[in-house]
C-alpha angles and dihedrals in degrees: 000000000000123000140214098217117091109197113213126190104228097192112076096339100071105356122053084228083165090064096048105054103084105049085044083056098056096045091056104056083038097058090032087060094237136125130295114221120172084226092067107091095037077064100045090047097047091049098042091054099052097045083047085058099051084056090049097052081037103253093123133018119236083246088060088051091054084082112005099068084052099052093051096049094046089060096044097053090043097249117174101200131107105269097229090060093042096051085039093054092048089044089063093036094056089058103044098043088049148093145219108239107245108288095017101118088044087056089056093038092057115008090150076074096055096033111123105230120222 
């Protein structure tokens, strides 16, 4: 059967979500009010990783990390803000203080060019 949906992978497959984590840091807890601490992002990475690879060996879903690396940051740095805003404002963040790879728009525009055939 062949099918019409192409899946695609947007963090780090198509989007330099690495790249794009500091400065999405920084806008948060701007825009958040809260307090900038150069410590902030070392937290938010340590702990982001390792909530990314429980979903990897299948002990969370990437649904679970949405909220749960947040809420553990948030408590590490010290953050008093209310985790769901926090998570929604980075999430918006991320995207907007990010970039395609190179060719990654080309890829979605025309994946039936890029498409193994079997």
């Amino acid at each position: 059967m062949i099918s019409s949906t192409v899946p695609f992978d947007f963090d780090l497959t198509l989007f330099d979500t690495d790249g794009a984590e500091a400065p999405a840091n920084q806008s948060t807890i701007a825009q958040m009010g809260l307090e900038q601490n150069t410590e902030h992002h070392s937290a938010y990475r340590a702990i982001n990783l390792a909530r990314w690879n429980a979903v990897h060996t299948g002990g969370l879903t990437p649904d679970d990390v949405h909220l749960l690396h947040v809420e553990q940051w948030a408590k590490c740095a010290g953050l008093d803000a209310d985790p769901q805003r926090l998570a929604d404002f980075f999430l918006v963040a991320l995207g907007a203080h990010g970039e395609l790879y190179p060719g990654a728009l080309d890829v979605v525009k025309r994946p039936s060019e890029y498409s193994a055939t079997t």
